[in-house]
C-alpha positions as YAML, in Angstrom:
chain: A
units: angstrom
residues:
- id: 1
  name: UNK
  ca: [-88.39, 28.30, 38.24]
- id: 2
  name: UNK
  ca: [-88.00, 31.94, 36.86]
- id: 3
  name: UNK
  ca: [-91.92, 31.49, 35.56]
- id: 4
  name: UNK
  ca: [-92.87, 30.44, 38.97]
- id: 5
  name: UNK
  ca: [-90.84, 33.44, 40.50]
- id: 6
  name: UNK
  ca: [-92.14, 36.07, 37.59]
- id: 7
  name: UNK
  ca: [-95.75, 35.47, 37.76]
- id: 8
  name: UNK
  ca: [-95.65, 35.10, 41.50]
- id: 9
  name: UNK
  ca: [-94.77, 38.26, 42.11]
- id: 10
  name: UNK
  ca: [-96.27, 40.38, 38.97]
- id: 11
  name: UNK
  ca: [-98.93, 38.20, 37.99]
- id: 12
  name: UNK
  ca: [-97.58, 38.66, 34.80]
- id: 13
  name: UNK
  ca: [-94.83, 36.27, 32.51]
- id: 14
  name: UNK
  ca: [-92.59, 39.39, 33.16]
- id: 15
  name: UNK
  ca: [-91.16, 41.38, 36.29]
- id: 16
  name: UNK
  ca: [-92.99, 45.05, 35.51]
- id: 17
  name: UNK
  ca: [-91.40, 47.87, 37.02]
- id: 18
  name: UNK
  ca: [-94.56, 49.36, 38.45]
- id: 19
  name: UNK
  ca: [-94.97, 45.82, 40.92]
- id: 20
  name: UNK
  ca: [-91.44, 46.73, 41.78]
- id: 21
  name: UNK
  ca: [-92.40, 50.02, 42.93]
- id: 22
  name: UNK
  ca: [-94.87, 49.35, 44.91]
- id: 23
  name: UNK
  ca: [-93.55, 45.85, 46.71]
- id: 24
  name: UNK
  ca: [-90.70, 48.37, 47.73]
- id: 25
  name: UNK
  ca: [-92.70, 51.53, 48.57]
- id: 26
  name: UNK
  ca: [-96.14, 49.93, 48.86]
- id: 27
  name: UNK
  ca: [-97.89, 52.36, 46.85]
- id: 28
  name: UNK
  ca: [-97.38, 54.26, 43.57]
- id: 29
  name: UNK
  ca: [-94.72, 56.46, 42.91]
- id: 30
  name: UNK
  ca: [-95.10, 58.76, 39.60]
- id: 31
  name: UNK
  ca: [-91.91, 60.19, 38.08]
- id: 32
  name: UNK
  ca: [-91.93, 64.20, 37.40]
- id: 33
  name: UNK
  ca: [-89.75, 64.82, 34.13]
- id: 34
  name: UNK
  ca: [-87.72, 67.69, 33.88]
- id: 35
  name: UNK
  ca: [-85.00, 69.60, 31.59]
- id: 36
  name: UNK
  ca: [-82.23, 71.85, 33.53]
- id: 37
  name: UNK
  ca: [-80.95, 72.60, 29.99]
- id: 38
  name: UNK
  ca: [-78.14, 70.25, 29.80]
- id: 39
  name: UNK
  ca: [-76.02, 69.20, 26.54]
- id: 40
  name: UNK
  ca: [-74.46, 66.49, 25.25]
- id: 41
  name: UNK
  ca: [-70.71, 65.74, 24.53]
- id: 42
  name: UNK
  ca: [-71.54, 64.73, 21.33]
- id: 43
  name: UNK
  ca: [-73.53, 67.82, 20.76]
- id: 44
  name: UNK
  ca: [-71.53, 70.54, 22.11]
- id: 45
  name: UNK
  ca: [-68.30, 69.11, 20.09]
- id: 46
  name: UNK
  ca: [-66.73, 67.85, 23.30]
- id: 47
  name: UNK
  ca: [-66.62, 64.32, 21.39]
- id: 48
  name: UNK
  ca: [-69.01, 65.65, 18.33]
- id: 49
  name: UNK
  ca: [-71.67, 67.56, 16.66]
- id: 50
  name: UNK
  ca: [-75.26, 67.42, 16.10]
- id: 51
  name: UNK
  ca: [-75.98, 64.47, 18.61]
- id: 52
  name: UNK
  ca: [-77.40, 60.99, 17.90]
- id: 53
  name: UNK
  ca: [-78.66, 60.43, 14.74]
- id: 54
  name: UNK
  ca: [-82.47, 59.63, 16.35]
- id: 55
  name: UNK
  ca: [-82.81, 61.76, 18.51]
- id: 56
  name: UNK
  ca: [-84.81, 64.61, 19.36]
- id: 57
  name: UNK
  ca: [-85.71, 65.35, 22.67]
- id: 58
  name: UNK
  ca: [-89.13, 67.17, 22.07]
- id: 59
  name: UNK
  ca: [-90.24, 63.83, 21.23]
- id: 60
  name: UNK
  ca: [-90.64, 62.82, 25.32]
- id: 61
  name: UNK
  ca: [-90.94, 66.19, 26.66]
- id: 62
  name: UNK
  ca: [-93.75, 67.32, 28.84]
- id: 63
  name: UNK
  ca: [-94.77, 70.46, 28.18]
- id: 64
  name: UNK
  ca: [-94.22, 71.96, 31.68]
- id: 65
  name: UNK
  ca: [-90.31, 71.07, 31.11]
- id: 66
  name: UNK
  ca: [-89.03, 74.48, 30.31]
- id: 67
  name: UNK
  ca: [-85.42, 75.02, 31.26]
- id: 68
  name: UNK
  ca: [-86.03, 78.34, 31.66]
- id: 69
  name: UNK
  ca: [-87.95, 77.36, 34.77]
- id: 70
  name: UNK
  ca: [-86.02, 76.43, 37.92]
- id: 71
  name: UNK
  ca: [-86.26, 72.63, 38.68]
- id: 72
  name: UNK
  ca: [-88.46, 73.64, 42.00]
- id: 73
  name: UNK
  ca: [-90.92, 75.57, 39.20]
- id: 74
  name: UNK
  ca: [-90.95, 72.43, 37.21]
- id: 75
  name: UNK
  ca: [-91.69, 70.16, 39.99]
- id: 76
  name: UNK
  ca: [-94.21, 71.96, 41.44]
- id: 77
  name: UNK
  ca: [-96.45, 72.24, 37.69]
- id: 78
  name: UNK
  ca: [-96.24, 68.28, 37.07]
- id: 79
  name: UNK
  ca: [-97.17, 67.06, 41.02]
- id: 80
  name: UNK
  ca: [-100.17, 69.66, 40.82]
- id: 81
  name: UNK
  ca: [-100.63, 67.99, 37.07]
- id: 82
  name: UNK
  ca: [-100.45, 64.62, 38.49]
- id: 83
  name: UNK
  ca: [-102.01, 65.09, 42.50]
- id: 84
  name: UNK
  ca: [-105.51, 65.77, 40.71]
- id: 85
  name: UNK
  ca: [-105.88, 62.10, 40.35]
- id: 86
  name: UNK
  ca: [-103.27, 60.50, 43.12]
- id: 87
  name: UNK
  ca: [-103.28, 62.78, 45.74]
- id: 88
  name: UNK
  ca: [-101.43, 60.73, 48.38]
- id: 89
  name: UNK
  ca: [-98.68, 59.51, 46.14]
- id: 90
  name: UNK
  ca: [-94.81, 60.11, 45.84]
- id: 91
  name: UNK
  ca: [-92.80, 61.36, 43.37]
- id: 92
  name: UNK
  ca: [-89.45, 61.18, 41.73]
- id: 93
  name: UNK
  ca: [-87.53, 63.74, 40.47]
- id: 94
  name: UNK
  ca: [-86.70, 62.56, 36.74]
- id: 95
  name: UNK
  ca: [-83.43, 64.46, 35.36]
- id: 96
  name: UNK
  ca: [-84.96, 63.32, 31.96]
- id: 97
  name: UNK
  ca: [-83.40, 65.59, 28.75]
- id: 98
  name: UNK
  ca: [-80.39, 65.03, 27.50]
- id: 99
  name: UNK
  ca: [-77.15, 63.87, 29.50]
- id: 100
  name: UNK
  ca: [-78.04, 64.92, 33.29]
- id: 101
  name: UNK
  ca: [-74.48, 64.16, 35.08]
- id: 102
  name: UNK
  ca: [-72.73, 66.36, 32.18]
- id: 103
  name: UNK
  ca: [-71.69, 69.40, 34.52]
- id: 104
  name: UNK
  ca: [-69.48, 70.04, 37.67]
- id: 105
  name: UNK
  ca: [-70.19, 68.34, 40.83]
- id: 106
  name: UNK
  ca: [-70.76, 71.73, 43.12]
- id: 107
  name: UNK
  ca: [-73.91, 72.51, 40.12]
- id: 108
  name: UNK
  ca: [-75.07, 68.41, 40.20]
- id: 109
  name: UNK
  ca: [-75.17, 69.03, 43.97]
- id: 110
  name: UNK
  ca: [-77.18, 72.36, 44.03]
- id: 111
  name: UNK
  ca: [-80.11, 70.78, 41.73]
- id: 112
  name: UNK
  ca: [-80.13, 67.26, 43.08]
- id: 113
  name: UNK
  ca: [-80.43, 68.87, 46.68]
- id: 114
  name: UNK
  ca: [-82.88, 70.91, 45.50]
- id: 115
  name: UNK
  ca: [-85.46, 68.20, 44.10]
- id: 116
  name: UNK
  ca: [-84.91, 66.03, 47.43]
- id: 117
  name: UNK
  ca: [-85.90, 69.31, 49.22]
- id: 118
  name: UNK
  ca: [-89.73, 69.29, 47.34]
- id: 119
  name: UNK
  ca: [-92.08, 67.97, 49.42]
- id: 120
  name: UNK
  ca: [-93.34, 64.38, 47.92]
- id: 121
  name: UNK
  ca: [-90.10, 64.29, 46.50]
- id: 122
  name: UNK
  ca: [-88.64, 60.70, 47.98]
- id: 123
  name: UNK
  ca: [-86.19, 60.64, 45.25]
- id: 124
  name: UNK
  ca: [-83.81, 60.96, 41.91]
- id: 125
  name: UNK
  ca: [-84.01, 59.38, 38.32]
- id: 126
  name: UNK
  ca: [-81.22, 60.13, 36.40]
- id: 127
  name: UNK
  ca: [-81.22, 59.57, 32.62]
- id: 128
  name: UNK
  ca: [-77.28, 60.52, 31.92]
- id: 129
  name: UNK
  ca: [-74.98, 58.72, 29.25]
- id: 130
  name: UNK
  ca: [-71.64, 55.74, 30.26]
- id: 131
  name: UNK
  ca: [-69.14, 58.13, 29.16]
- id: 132
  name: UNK
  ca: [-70.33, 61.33, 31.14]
- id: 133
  name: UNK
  ca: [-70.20, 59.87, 34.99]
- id: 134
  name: UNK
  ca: [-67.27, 60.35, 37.61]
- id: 135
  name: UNK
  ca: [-66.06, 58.98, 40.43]
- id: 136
  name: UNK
  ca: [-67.08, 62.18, 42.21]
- id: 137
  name: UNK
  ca: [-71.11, 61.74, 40.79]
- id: 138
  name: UNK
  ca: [-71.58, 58.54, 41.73]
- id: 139
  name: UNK
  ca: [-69.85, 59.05, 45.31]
- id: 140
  name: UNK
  ca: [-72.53, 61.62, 45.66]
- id: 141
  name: UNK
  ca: [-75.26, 59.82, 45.00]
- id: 142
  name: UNK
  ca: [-74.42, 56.87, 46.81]
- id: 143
  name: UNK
  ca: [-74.18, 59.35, 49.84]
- id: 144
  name: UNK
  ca: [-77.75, 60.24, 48.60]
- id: 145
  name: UNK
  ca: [-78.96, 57.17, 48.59]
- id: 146
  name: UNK
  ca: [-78.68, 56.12, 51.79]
- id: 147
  name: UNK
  ca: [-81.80, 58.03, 52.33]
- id: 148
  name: UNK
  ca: [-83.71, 58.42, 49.36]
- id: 149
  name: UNK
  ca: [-84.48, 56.30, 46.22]
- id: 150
  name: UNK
  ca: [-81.52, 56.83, 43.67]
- id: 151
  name: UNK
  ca: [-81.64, 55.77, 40.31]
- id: 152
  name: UNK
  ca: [-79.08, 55.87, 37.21]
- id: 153
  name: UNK
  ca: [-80.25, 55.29, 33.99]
- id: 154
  name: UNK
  ca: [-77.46, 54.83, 30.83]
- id: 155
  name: UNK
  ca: [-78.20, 55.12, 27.42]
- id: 156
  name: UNK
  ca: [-77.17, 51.55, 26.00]
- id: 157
  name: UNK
  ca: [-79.04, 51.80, 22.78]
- id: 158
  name: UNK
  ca: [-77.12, 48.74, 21.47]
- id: 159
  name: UNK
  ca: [-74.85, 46.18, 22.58]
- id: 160
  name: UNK
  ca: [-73.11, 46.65, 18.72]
- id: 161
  name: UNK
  ca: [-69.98, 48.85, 18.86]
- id: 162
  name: UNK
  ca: [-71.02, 49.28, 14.89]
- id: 163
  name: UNK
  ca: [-73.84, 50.41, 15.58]
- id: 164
  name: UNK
  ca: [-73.21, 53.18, 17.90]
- id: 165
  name: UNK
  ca: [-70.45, 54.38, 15.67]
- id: 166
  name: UNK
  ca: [-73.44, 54.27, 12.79]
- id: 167
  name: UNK
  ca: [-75.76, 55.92, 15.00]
- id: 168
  name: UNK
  ca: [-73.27, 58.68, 16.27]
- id: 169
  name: UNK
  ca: [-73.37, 58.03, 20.12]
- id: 170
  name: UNK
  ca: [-69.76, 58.68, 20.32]
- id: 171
  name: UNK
  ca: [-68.77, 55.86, 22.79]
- id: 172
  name: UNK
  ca: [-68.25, 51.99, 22.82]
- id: 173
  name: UNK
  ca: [-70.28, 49.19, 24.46]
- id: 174
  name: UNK
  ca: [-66.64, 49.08, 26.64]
- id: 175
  name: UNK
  ca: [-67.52, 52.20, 27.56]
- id: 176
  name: UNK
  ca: [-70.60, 51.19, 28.95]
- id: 177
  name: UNK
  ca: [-69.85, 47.89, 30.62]
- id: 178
  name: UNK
  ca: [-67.10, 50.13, 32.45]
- id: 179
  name: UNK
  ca: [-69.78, 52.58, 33.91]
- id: 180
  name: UNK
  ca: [-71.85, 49.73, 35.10]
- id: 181
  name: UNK
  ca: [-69.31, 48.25, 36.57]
- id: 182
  name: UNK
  ca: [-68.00, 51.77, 38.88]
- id: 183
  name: UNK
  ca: [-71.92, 52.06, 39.88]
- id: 184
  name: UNK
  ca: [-72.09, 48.43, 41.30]
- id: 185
  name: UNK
  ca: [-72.65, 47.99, 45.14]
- id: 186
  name: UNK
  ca: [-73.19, 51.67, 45.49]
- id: 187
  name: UNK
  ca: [-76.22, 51.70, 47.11]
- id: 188
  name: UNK
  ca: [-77.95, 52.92, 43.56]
- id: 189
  name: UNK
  ca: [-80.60, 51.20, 41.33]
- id: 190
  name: UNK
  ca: [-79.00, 50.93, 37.81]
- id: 191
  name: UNK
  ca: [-81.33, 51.06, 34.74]
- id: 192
  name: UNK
  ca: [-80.55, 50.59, 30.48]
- id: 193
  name: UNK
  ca: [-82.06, 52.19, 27.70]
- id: 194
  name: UNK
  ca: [-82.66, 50.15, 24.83]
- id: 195
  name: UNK
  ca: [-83.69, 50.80, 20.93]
- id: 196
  name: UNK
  ca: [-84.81, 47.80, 19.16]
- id: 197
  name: UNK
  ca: [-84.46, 47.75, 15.65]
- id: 198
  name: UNK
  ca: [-81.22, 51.02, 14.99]
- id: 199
  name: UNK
  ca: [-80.10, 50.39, 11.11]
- id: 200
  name: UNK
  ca: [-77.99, 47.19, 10.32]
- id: 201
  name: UNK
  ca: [-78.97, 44.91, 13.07]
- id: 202
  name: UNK
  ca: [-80.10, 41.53, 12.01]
- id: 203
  name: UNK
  ca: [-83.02, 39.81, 14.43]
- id: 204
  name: UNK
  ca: [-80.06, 37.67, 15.76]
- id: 205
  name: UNK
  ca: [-78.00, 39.96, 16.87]
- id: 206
  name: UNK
  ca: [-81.21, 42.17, 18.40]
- id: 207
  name: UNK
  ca: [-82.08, 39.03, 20.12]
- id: 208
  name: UNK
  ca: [-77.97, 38.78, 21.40]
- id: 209
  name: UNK
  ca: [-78.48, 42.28, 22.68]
- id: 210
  name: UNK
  ca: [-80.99, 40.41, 25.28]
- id: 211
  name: UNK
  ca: [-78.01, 38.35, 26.36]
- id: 212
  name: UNK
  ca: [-75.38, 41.47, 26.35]
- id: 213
  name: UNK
  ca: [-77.99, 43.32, 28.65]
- id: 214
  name: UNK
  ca: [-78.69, 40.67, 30.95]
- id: 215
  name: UNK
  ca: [-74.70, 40.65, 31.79]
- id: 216
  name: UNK
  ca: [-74.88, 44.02, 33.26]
- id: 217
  name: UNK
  ca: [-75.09, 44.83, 36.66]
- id: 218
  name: UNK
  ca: [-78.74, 46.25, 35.79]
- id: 219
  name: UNK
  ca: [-81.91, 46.30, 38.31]
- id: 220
  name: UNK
  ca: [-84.79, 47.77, 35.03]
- id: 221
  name: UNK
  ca: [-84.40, 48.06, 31.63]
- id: 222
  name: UNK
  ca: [-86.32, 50.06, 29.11]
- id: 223
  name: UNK
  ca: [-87.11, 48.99, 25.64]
- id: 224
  name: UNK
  ca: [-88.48, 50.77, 22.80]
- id: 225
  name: UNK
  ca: [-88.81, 49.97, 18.76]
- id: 226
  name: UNK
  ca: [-86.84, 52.98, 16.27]
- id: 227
  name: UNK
  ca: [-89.01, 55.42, 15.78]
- id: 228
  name: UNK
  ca: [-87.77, 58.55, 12.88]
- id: 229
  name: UNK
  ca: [-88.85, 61.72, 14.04]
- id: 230
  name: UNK
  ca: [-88.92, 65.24, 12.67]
- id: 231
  name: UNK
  ca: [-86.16, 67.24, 13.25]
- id: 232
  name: UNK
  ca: [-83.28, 64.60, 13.48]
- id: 233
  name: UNK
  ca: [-80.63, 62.93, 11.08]
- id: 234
  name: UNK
  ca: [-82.10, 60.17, 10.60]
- id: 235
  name: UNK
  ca: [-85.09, 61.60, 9.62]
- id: 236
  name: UNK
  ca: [-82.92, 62.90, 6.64]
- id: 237
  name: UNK
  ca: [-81.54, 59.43, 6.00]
- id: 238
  name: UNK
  ca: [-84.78, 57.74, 6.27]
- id: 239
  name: UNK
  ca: [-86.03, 60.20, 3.10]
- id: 240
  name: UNK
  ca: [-82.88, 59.28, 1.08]
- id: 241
  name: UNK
  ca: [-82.14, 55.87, 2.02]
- id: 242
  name: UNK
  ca: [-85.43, 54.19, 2.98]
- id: 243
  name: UNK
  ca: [-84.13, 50.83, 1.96]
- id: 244
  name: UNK
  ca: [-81.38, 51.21, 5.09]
- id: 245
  name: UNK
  ca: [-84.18, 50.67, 7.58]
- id: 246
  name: UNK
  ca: [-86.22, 47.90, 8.54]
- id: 247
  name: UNK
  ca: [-89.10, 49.21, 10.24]
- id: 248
  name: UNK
  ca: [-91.04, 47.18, 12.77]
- id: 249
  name: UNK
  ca: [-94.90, 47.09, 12.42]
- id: 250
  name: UNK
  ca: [-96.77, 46.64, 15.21]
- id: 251
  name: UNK
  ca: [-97.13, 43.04, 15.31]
- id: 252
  name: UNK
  ca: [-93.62, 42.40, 14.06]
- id: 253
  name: UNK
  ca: [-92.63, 44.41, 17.37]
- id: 254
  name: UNK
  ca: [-94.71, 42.21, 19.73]
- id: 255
  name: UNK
  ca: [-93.73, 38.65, 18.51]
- id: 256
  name: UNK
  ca: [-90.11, 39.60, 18.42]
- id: 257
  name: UNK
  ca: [-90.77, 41.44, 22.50]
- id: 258
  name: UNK
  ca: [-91.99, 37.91, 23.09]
- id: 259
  name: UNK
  ca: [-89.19, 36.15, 21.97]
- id: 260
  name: UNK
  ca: [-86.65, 38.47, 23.03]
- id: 261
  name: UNK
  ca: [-88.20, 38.74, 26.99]
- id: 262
  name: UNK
  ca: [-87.07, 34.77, 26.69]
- id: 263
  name: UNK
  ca: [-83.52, 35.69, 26.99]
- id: 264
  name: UNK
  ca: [-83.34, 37.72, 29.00]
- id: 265
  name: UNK
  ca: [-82.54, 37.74, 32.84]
- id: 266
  name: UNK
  ca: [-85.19, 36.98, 34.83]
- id: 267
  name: UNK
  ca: [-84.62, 39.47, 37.72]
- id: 268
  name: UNK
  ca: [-84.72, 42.14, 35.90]
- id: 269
  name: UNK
  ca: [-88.25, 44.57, 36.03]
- id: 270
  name: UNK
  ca: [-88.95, 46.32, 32.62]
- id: 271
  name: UNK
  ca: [-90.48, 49.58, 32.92]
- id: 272
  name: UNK
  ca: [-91.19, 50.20, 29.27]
- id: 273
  name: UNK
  ca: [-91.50, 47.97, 26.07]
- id: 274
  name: UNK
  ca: [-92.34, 50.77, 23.16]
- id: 275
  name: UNK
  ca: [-92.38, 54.65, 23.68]
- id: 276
  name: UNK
  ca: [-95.29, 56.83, 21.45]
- id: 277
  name: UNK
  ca: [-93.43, 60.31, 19.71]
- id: 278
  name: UNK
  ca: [-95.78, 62.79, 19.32]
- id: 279
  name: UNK
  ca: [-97.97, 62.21, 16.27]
- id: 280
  name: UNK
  ca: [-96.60, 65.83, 14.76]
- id: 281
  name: UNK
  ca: [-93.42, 64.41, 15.51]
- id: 282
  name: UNK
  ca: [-93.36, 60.87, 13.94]
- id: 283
  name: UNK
  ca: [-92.39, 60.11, 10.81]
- id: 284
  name: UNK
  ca: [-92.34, 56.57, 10.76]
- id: 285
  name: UNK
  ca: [-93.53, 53.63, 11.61]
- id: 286
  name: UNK
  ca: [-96.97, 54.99, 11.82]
- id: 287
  name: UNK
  ca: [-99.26, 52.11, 14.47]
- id: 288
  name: UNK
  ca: [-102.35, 53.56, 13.83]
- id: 289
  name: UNK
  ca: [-102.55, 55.41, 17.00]
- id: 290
  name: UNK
  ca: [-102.27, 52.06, 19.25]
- id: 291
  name: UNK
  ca: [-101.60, 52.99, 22.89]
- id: 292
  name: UNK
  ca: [-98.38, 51.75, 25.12]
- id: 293
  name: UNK
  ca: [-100.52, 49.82, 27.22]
- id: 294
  name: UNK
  ca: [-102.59, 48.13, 24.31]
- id: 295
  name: UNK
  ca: [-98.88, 47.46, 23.00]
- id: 296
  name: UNK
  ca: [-98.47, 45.68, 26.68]
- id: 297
  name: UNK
  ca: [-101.88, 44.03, 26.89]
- id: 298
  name: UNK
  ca: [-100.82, 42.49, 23.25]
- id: 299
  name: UNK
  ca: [-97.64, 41.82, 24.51]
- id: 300
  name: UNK
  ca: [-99.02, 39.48, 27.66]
- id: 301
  name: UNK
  ca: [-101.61, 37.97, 25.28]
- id: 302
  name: UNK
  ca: [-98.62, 36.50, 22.62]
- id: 303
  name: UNK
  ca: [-96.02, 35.30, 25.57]
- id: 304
  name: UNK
  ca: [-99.39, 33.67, 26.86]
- id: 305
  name: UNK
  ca: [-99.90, 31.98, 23.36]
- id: 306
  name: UNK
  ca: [-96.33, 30.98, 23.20]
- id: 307
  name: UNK
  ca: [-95.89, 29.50, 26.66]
- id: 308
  name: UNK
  ca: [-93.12, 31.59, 27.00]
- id: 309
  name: UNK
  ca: [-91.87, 33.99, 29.93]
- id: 310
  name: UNK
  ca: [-88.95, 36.61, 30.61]
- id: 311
  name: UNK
  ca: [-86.10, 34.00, 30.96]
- id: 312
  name: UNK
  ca: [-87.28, 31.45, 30.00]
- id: 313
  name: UNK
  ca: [-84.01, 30.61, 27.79]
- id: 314
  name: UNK
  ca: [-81.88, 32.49, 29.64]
- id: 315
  name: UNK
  ca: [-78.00, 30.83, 30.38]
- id: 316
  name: UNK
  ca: [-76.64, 32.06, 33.79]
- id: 317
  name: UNK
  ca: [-72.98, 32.89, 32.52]
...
């Protein structure tokens, strides 16, 4: 049944996030990054220093995100950026960099107000992190969303309290089941982040992060393989202790998608399966400049070779 039901509706052996879109808007709806200049609790020594041990955030940046510029500024470069080629479309404000619920509600207010206020704007995409939302932030924005498009995106990473301790994230996979849980039934579409492949997880327990995942009260999930970049920590543990990570190649990365997709919930759209740091940026694993969606159109060709399909294995708990 979840074949019939995936392919049905995508045409694909996954839900994609993009059908989603436009089955509920009926056309396409680009997202417009942007960075306000927030921090991080486990930057600015609230919880800890120097932030997760992957990360750094000039690695999905667009260029015209300058928090120096106000969020209308930023807006109004990436929809004249991206209106060239759509020029009927929608948008959605992204709050993309760093942990974007991580201030006082009276400031959240004052920028989320002012991205609904841009024209094209029909709504919010919130990248934030489980420990950094109240009950006052999400009571906001299910007020917002009873008119516009609200979406919450958490930083899962893993489903391996070990390994978020490893990676320095500073909170628990508790944590995170909580925050899912106080954004259920509020009226806002709830999205994971995922990173395939963090140091010390065996292919069994990435594959158990498909069932984990699938158990939260998620709409879309996004997916991409580790990649070390310049100008993080792990970039400095990668040089000493190469031995510590286990790399995916390309092909590695696409069987084990294939499998993986089998376990997990069938409902669930997935709006990204690999992410592409800048090549100045990347350190490793080098894919010989393959594209995300000649990573996707690989992807469809192996679950097609497999018989296989998102779900296919999955156990309703």
């Amino acid at each position: 049944m979840a074949q019939f039901v995936t392919m049905q509706f995508t045409g694909k052996r996954y839900i994609d996030y993009s059908s989603f879109i436009k089955s509920t808007f009926g056309e396409r709806v680009q997202k417009i990054s942007l960075d306000i200049g927030f921090s991080c609790p486990n930057r600015d020594g609230s919880k800890g220093y120097g932030g997760c041990t992957y990360c750094n955030n000039d690695t999905f940046n667009p260029s015209y995100c300058e928090p120096e510029k106000s969020i209308t500024q930023q807006l109004a470069h990436g929809i004249t950026f991206f209106d060239k080629k759509y020029k009927s479309q929608k948008y959605f404000a992204y709050f993309q960099a760093y942990t974007n619920t991580y201030s006082d509600i009276e400031s959240l207010k004052k920028m989320y107000d002012e991205a609904l206020r841009f024209p094209k704007v029909i709504g919010l995409v919130i990248g934030t992190r489980p420990d950094c939302i109240s009950e006052e932030v999400i009571d906001y924005l299910s007020f917002l969303s009873k008119k516009h498009f609200i979406s919450l995106e958490f930083g899962v990473e893993s489903t391996l309290n070990k390994t978020l301790l490893k990676v320095n994230r500073c909170h628990t996979f508790e944590e995170t089941q909580a925050a899912f849980e106080r954004c259920t039934n509020k009226g806002i579409h709830l999205g994971a982040h995922l990173i395939i492949g963090l140091p010390g997880e065996t292919k069994a327990e990435l594959l158990n992060h498909a069932s984990e995942i699938s158990k939260l009260p998620i709409q879309a999930l996004k997916m991409h393989h580790l990649q070390i970049v310049k100008n993080s920590i792990m970039a400095i543990q990668h040089k000493r202790n190469p031995e510590d990570f286990n790399l995916f190649s390309s092909e590695e990365y696409i069987d084990f998608i294939s499998d993986f997709l089998g376990y997990l919930r069938p409902n669930i759209s997935i709006e990204r399966f690999s992410s592409e740091a800048p090549n100045e940026l990347l350190i490793a694993p080098k894919w010989g400049g393959l594209k995300n969606f000649e990573i996707v159109a690989k992807i469809d060709r192996k679950l097609l070779k497999k018989n296989t399909w998102q779900g296919k294995y999955y156990v309703q708990p």
